[in-house]
C-alpha positions as CSV (number, residue, x, y, z in Angstrom):
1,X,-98.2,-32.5,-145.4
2,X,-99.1,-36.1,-144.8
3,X,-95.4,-36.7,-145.2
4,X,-94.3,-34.4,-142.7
5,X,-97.0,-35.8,-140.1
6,X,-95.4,-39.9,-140.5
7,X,-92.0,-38.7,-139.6
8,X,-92.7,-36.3,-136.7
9,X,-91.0,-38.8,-133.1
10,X,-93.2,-41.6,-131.5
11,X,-92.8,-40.8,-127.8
12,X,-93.6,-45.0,-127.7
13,X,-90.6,-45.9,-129.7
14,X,-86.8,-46.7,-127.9
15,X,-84.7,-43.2,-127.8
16,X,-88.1,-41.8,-129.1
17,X,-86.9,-42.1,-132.8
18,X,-88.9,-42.2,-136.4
19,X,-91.6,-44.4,-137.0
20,X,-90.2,-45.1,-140.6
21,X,-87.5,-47.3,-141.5
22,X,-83.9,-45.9,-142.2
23,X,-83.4,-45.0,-146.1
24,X,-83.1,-47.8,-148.6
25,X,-85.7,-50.0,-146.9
26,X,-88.9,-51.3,-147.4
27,X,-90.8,-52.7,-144.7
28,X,-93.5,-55.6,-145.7
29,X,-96.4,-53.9,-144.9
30,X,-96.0,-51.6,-147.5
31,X,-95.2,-53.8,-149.9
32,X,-98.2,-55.5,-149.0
33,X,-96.5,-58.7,-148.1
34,X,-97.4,-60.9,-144.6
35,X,-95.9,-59.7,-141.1
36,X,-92.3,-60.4,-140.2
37,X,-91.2,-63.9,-139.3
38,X,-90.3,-64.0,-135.3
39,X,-86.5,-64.4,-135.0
40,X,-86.6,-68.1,-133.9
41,X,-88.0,-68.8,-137.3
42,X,-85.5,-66.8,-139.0
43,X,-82.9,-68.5,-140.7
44,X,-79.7,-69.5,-139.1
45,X,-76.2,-68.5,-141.0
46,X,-74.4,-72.2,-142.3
47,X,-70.9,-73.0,-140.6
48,X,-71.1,-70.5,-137.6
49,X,-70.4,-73.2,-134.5
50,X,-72.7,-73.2,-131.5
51,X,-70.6,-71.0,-128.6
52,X,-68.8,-73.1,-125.9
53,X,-70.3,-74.1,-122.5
54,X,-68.8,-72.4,-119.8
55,X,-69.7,-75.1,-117.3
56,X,-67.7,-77.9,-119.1
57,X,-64.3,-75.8,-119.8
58,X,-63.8,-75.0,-116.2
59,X,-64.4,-78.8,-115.5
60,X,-61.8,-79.1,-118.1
61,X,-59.8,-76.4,-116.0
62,X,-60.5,-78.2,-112.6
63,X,-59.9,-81.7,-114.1
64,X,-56.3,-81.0,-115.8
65,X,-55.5,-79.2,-112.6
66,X,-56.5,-82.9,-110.6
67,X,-54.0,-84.8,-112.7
68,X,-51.2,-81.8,-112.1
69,X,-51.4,-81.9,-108.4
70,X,-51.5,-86.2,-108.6
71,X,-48.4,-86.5,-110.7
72,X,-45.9,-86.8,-108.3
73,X,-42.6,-86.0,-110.8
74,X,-43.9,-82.7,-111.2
75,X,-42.5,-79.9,-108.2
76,X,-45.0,-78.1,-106.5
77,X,-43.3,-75.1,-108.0
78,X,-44.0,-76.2,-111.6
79,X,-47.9,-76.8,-111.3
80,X,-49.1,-73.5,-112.6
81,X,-46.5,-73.5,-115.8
82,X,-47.8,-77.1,-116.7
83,X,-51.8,-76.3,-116.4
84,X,-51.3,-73.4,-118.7
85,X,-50.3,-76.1,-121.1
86,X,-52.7,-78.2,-120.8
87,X,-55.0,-75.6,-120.7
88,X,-53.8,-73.7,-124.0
89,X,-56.3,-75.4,-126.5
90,X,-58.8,-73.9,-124.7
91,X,-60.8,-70.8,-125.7
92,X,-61.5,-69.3,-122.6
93,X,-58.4,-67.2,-121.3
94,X,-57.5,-68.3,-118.1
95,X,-56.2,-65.6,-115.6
96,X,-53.1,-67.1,-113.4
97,X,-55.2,-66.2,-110.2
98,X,-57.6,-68.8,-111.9
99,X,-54.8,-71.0,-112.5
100,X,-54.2,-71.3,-108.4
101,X,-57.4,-71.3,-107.5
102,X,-58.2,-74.8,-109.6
103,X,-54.3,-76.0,-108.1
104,X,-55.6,-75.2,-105.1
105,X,-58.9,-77.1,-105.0
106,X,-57.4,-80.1,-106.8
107,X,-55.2,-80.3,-103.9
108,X,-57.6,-80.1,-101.1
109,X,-59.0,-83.3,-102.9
110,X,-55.9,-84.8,-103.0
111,X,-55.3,-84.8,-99.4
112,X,-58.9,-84.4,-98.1
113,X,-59.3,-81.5,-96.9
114,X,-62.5,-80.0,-95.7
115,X,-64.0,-76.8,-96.7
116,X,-66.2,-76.5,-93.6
117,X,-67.2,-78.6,-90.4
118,X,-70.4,-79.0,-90.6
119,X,-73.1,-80.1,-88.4
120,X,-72.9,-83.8,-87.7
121,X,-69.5,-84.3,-88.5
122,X,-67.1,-85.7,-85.9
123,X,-65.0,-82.5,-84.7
124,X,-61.0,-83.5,-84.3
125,X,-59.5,-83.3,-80.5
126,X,-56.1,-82.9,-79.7
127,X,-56.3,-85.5,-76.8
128,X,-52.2,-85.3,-75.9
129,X,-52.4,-81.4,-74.9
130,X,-48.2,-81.4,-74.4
131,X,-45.6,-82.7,-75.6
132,X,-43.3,-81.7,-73.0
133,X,-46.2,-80.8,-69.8
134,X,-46.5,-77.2,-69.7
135,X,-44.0,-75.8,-71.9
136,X,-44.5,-77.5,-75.6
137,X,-47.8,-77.8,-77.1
138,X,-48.4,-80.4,-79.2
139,X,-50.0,-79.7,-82.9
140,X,-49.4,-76.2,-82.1
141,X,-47.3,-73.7,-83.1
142,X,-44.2,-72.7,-79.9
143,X,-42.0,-70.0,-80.3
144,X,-39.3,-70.1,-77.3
145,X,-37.3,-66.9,-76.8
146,X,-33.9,-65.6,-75.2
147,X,-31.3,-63.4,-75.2
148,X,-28.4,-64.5,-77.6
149,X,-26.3,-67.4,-76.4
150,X,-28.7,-68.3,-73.5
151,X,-28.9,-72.0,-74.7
152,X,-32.2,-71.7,-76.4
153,X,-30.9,-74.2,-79.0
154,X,-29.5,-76.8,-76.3
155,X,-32.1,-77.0,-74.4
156,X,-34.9,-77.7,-77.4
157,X,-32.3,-79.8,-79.0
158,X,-31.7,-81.9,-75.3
159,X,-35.7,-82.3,-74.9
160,X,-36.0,-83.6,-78.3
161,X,-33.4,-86.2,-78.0
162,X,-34.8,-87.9,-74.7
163,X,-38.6,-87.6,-76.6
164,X,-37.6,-89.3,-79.6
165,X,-36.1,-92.0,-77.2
166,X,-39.2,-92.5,-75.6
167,X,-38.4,-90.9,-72.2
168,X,-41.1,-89.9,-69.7
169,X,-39.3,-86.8,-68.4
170,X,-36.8,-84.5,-69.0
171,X,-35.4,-82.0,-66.6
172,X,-38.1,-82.9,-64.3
173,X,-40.8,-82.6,-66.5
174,X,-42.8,-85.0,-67.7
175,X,-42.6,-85.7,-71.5
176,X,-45.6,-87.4,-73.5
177,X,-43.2,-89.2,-76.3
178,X,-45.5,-90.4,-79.4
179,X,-44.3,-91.5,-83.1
180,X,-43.2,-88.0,-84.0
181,X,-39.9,-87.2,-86.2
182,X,-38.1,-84.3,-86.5
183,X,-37.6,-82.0,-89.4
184,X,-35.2,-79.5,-88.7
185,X,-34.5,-76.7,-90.1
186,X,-31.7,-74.5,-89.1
187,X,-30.5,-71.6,-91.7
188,X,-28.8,-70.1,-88.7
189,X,-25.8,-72.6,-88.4
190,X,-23.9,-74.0,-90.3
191,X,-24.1,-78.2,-91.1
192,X,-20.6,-78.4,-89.1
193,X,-22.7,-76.8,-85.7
194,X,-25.5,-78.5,-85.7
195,X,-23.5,-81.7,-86.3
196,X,-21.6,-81.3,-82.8
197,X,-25.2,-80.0,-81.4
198,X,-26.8,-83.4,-82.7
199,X,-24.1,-85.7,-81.7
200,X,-24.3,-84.4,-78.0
201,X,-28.0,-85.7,-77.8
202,X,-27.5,-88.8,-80.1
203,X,-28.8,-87.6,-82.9
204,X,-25.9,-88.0,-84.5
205,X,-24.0,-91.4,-84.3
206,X,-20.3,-91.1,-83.2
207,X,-19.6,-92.6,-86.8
208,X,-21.1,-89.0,-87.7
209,X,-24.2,-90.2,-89.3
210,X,-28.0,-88.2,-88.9
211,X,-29.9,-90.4,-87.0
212,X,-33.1,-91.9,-88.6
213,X,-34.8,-89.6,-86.0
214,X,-34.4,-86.8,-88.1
215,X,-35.8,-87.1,-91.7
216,X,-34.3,-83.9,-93.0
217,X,-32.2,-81.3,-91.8
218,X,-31.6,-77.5,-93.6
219,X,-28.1,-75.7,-91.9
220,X,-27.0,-72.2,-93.5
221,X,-25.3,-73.8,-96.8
222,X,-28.6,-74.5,-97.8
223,X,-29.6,-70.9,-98.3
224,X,-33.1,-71.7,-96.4
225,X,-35.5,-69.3,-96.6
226,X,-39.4,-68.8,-95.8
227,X,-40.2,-68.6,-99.7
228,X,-42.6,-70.6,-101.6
229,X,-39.9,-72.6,-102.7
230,X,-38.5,-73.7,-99.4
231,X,-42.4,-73.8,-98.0
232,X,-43.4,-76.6,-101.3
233,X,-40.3,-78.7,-100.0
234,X,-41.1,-78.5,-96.1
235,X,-45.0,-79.6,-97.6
236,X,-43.3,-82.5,-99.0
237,X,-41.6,-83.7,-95.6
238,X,-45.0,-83.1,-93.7
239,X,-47.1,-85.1,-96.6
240,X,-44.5,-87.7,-97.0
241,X,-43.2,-88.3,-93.4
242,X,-45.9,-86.7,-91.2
243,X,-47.1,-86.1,-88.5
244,X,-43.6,-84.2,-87.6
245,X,-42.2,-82.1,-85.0
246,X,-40.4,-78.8,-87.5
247,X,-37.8,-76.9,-85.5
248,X,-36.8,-73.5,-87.2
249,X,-33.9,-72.1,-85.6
250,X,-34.0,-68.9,-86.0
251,X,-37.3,-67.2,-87.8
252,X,-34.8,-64.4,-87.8
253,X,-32.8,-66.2,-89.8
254,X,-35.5,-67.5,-92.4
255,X,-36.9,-64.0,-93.3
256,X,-33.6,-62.6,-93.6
257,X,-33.4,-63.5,-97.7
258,X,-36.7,-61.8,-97.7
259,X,-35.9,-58.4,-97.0
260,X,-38.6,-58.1,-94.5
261,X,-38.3,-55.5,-91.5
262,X,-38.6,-57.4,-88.1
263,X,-40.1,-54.7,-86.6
264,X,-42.9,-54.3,-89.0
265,X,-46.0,-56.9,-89.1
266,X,-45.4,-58.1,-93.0
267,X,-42.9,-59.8,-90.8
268,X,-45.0,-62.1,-89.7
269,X,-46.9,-63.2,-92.9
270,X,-44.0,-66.3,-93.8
271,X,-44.5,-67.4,-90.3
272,X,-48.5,-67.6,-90.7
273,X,-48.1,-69.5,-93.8
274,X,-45.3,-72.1,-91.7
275,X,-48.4,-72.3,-89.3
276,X,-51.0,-73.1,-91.7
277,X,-48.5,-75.5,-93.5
278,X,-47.8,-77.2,-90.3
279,X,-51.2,-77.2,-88.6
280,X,-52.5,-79.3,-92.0
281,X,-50.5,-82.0,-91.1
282,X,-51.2,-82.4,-87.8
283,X,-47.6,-81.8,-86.8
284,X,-45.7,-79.5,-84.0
285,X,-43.7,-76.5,-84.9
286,X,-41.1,-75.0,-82.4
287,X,-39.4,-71.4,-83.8
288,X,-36.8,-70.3,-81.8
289,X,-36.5,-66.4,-81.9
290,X,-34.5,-63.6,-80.2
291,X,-35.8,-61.8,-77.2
292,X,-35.6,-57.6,-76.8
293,X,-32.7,-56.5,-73.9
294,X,-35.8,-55.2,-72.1
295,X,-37.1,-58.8,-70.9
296,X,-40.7,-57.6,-71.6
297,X,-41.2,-57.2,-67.1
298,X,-42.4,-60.9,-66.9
299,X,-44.9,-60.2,-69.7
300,X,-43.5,-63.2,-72.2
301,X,-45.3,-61.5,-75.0
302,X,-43.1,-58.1,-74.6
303,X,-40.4,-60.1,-74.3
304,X,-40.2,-61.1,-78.1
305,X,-38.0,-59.1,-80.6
306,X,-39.9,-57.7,-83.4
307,X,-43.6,-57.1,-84.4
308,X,-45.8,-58.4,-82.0
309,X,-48.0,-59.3,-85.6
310,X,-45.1,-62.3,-84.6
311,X,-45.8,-63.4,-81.3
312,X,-49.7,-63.5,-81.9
313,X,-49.2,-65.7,-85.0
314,X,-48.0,-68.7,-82.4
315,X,-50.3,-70.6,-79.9
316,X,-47.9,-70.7,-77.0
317,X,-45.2,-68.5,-76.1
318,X,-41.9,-69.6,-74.2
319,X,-39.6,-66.7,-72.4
320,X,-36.2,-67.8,-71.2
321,X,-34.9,-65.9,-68.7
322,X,-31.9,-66.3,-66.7
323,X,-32.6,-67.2,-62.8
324,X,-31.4,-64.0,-61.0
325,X,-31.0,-65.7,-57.6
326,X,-28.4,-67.5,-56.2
327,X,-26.4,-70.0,-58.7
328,X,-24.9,-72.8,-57.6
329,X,-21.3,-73.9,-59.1
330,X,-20.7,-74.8,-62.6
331,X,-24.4,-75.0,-62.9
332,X,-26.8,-72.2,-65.2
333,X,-30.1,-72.0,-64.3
334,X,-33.4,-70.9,-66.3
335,X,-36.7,-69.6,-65.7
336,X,-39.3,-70.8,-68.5
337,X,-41.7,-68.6,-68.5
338,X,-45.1,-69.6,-70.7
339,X,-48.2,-67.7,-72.0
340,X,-50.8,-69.2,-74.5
341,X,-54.0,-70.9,-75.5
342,X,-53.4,-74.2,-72.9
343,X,-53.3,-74.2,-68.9
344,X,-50.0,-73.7,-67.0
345,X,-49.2,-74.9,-63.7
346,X,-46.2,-72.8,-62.3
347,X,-43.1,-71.7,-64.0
348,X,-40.6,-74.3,-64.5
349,X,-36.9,-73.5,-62.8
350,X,-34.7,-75.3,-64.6
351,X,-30.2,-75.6,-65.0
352,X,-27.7,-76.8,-67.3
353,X,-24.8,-78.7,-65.3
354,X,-21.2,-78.0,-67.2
355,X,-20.0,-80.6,-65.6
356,X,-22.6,-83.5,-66.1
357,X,-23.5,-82.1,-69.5
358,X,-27.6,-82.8,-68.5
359,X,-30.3,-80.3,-67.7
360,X,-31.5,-81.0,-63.9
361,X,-34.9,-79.7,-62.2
362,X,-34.9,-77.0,-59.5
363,X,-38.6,-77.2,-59.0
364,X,-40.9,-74.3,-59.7
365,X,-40.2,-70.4,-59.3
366,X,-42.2,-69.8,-57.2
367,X,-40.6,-72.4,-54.6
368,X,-37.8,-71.3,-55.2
369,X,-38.7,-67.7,-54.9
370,X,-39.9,-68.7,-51.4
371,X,-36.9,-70.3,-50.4
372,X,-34.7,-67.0,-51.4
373,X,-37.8,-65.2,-48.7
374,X,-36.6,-67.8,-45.9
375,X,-32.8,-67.4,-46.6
376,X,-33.2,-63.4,-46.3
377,X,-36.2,-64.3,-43.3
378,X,-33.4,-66.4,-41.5
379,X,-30.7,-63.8,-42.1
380,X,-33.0,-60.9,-40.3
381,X,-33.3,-63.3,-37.2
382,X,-32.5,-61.9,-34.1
383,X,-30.2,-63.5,-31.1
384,X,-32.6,-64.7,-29.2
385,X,-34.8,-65.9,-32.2
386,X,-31.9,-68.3,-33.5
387,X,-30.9,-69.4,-29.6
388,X,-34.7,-70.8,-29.8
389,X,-34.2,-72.1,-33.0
390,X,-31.3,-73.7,-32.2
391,X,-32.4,-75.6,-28.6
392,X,-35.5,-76.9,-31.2
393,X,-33.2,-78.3,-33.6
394,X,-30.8,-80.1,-31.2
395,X,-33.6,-81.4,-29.2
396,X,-34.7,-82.8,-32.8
397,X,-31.1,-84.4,-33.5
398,X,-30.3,-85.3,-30.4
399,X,-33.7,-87.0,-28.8
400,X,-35.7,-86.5,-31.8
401,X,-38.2,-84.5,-29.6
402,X,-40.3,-81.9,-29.6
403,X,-40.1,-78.9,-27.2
404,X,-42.8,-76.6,-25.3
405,X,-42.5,-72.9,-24.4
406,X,-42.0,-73.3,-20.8
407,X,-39.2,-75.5,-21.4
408,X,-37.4,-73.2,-24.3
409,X,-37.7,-70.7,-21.6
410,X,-36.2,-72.9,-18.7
411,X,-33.5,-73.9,-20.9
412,X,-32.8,-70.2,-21.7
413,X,-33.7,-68.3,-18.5
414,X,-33.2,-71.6,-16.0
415,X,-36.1,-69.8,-13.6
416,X,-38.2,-67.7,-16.1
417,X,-40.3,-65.3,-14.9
418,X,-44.0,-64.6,-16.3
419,X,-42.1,-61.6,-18.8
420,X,-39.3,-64.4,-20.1
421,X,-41.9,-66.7,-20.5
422,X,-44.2,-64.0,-22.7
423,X,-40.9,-63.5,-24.5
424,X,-40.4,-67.1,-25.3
425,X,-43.6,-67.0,-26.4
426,X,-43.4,-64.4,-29.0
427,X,-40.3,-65.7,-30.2
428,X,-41.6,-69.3,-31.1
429,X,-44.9,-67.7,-32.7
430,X,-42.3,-65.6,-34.9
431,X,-40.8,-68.8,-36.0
432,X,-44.3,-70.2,-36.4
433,X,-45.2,-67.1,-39.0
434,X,-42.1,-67.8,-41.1
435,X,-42.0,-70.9,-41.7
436,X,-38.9,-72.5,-39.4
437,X,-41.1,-74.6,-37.0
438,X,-44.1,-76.4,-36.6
439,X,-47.3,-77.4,-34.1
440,X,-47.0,-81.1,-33.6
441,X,-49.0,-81.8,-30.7
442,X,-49.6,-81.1,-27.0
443,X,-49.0,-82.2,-23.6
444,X,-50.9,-81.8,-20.3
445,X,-48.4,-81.3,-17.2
446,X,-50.6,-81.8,-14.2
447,X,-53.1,-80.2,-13.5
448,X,-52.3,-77.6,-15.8
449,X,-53.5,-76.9,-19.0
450,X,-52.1,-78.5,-22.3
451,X,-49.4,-77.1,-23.3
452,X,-48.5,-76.8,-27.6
453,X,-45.3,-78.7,-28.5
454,X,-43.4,-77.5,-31.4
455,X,-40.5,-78.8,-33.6
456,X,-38.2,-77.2,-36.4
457,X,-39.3,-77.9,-39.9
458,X,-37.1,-79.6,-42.5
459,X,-35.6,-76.8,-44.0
460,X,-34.5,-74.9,-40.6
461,X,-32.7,-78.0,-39.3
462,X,-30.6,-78.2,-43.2
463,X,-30.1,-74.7,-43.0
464,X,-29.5,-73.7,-39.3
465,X,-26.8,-77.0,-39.9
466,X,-25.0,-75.7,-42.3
467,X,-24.8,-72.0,-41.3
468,X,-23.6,-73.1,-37.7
């Protein structure tokens, strides 16, 4: 009975299980022996060693990746196959996510890098905003876009030429030249192309040779691609040469070998990690891309071919367009459209000349959008508008003087009566309104009150020359 009672459950015990030990034991007590030892007192087992620290193998792990990254014969490419070498005699398995993340941190030491601005750190400043004033950004990422065959490629290559010169302008812009280099890289020609590209704009000696303006160049032989490969080589150029400007022509081009859809954003990923590369090194990138046949309606954005995961990788944004108005001979002319993170001032009109080879200035679109307004203004002129026109701009080249309303209206009417002379009237203040004349002063005529003088402007003498 007393039996059954000792091995009824303690509800005290783990799992609520028997008070007495499991079969084949005897406990001290009942052997009438002292209590048990604690387990620190119990004896250890001979020739068992003490386990590893964890602490001290991954600064094994991040020291071994240290002298990876620092050994300069070894390709970027090759880094995690020789750490997993070096890290063989060790214990602890190390995952190959773990492998890139200790490659990864013995780089940033390598080059410096910061993990985070803090407080009370000096914050960096782009203090040259452009390189070429309100189109290129420089330390940024451009993308400049176009239909096919516009000249995309010329007129990048034309503006680089006269920067790495040292030029203060270039098609009327200015130009903010600094130590910059170029790296191009150009899967979408071949090395024959951009050889005749690169001559035309001296970088390329007549005796054929690269100029020492360009530290490396990719054409389509060299099967470039956006891959981590191709990115580990441009990383070398930028670390070895920088800070660079990198001109991809096209990003069509690069991702092609990748199998990515245009359309889709995954599109966009090689060109984020282009960004990141260059943006490290302080350096410019300029992509040249396609645009869609829809123009994108003045929205330079739209305008962009593909995912628009693309054209919100890039800081500033450059649309192309072809200048619908009137072209003069043998010359092409360009509106250069730009959206992004700096401040614009007016849309650049710009043209290619076949005939000097040279990209001239044409002013600003707008301007020129309000000189196509006074063309059609002028051409909607009535009779008796262009007679007044006309008696201002030969008073102008013939006396160099300017003309009242009474005497436009004597020189029209001879005798004008109080209507003729409201007419006159209303004739100069049309001109007035649209630009073709000009106030210049008064004159008092006897007792009479002043009376305004007025003389054509500029562009109505040029014009009202040419078309009579």
């Amino acid at each position: 009975m007393d039996s059954h009672k000792a091995q009824i459950p303690r509800r005290d015990l783990p799992d609520e299980g028997s008070a007495l030990a499991s079969g084949g034991t005897k406990t001290e007590a009942a052997e009438g022996g002292s209590s048990p030892r604690p387990d620190s007192m119990a004896p250890r087992t001979k020739g068992k060693a003490a386990a590893p620290s964890h602490l001290s193998t991954i600064s094994f792990a991040l020291k071994a990746a240290e002298e990876v990254v620092n050994d300069l014969e070894l390709d970027e490419l090759d880094w995690p196959v020789v750490l997993k070498a070096k890290l063989s005699t060790c214990s602890t398995p190390f995952s190959d996510s773990d492998l890139r993340r200790y490659l990864r941190a013995g780089k940033l030491q390598r080059d410096g890098r910061k993990d985070f601005v803090r407080s009370g750190i000096t914050v960096t400043i782009r203090e040259d905003e452009w390189l070429w004033r309100g189109v290129i950004m420089r330390h940024a990422t451009n993308m400049i876009f176009a239909l096919p065959k516009c000249g995309k490629t010329r007129l990048i290559l034309a503006m680089l030429g006269e920067f790495v010169k040292g030029r203060g302008e270039f098609a009327g812009v200015p130009l903010h030249p600094g130590k910059e280099k170029i790296l191009l890289l150009g899967p979408d020609q071949s090395e024959t192309s951009w050889g005749g590209y690169l001559q035309k704009v001296d970088l390329v000696s007549q005796d054929k040779v690269l100029s020492e303006n360009v530290v490396a160049m990719t054409t389509a032989e060299t099967n470039f691609c956006l891959d981590d490969y191709w990115l580990s080589r441009v990383e070398k150029e930028l670390r070895d040469h920088g800070p660079l400007i990198v001109l991809l022509d096209s990003y069509a081009a690069s991702i092609r070998a990748l199998g990515l859809d245009e359309n889709r954003s995954e599109a966009a990923l090689p060109l984020m990690k282009l960004h990141n590369l260059v943006q490290a090194y302080g350096s410019t990138l300029i992509v040249i891309h396609h645009a869609n046949k829809g123009g994108g309606d003045g929205n330079a954005s739209k305008a962009s071919r593909g995912s628009t995961a693309i054209t919100a990788t890039v800081d500033n944004l450059i649309s192309m367009q072809e200048w619908k108005g009137d072209q003069e001979e043998g010359i092409k002319k360009y509106e250069l459209h730009v959206e992004g993170r700096a401040e614009t001032s007016g849309t650049p009109l710009i043209g290619f000349s076949k005939h000097s080879n040279e990209w001239r200035s044409f002013g600003s679109v707008s301007d020129a959008k309000a000189e196509l307004r006074k063309d059609d203004s002028y051409d909607r002129l009535t009779p008796s508008q262009l007679q007044v026109l006309s008696l201002l701009v030969q008073a102008t080249a013939d006396r160099n003087e300017p003309m009242t309303t009474k005497e436009l209206a004597t020189e029209i009417y001879e005798t004008p009566n109080k209507i003729q002379l409201v007419t006159a009237a209303k004739h100069v203040k049309r001109l007035k309104e649209l630009g073709f004349i000009e106030q210049v002063g008064s004159v008092s005529k006897g007792s009479q009150n002043k009376e305004n003088q007025f003389r054509p402007t500029g562009w109505a003498v040029a014009k009202h020359s040419i078309h009579f």
